[in-house]
N, C-alpha and C positions, 0 to 999 in steps of 0.2 A: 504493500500500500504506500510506503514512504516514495518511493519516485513516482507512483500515478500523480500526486498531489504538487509532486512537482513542475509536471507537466501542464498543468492549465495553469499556473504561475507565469511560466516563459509564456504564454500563448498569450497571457492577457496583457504582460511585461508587452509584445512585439504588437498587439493588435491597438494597445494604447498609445506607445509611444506615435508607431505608422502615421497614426491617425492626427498627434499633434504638429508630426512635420508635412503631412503632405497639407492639411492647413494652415500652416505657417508658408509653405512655398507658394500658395493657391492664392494667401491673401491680399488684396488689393488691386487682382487681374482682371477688366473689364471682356466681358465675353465678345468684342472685337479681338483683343487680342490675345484670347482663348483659342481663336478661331485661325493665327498664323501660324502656317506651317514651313519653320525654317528651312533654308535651303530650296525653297519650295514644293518639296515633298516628304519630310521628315515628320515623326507625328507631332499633331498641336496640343496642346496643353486640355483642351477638349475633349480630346479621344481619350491620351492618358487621362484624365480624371474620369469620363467617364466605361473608358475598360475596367479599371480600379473597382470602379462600381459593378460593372458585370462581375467579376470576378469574385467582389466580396457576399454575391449573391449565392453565388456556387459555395460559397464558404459555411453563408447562412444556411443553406440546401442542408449540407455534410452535415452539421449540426443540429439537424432536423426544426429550423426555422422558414417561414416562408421568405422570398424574394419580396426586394422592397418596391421593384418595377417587374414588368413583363418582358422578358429578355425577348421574346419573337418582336417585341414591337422597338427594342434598343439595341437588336441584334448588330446594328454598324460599329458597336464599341467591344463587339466580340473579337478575341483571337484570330489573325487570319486573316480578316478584313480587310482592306486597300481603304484609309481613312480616308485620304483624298477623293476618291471615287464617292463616299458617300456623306461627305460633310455637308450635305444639305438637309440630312435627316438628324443632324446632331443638335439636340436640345441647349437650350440658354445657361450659360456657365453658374448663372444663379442657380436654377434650377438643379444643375447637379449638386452645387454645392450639398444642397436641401435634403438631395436623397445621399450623399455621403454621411451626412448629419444621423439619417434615417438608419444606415445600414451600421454607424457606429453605437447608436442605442439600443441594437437590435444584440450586434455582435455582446458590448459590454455585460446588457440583461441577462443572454445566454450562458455567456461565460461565466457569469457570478452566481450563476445557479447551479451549476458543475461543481463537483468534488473532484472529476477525473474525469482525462478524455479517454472515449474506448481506444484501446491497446490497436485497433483496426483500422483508425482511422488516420494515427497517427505521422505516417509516411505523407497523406495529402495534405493534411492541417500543416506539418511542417513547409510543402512546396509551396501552399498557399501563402504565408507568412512569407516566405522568401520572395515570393513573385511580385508582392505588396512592395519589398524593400527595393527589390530593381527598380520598381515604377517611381518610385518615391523617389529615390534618387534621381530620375529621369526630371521630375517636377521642377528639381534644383537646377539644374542648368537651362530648363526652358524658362525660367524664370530670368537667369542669369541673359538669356540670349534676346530674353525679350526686353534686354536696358532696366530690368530691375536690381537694386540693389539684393545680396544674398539673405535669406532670410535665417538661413542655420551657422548660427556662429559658432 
């Protein structure tokens, strides 16, 4: 029992911090410039926030919570995608904001209800957690690219 208990620690350790830098990167980006895509085809700050969002749907999923949107209808911020081809279907940066907000109250409540995550699940809850920090990271330099000052000192 002593390392199950450890395990939703890290998990809520990496799902809280995640969540305080990618809105420290996100904050004070108007959804035009949400919407540039560096280089002219690199993803925009857009997409990554809202894949992030897909993704932490799949997370809520694994963890037997519902989705905080309908991925068929946000499917352009799935994996895979060609974000350029479909940035016309991509919702207002506020709006994501909203449901990142959504998907962090969702994650937190869950997690603080947990004693321990199943021994089963544990290989994807890990990827999941990692795939978060790439993005995250990713937030910092589009930030950086888009003439804002850094937001993680």
């Amino acid at each position: 029992m002593g390392n199950q208990s450890n395990d939703i620690e890290i998990v809520k350790f990496q799902v809280f911090n995640n969540y305080k830098i990618i809105t420290m990167n996100i904050d004070g980006l108007t959804h035009e410039e949400s919407m540039i895509f560096p280089n002219g085809e690199a993803n925009c700050m857009n997409w990554v926030l809202g894949h992030l969002i897909y993704i932490r749907n799949a997370f809520l999923n694994l963890l037997g919570e519902e989705s905080v949107w309908d991925n068929e209808k946000f499917s352009c911020y799935n994996r895979g995608e060609i974000p350029l081809d479909r940035k016309d279907e991509f919702v207002n940066f506020e709006e994501l904001k909203n449901y990142l907000k959504q998907t962090q109250d969702k994650l937190e409540s869950k997690l603080n209800s947990l004693e321990s995550i199943d021994s089963k699940i544990i290989p994807d809850t890990a990827g999941l957690c990692l795939h978060e920090i790439y993005h995250s990271g990713q937030c910092g330099y589009l930030r950086r690219i888009l003439g804002k000052e850094g937001a993680v000192k």
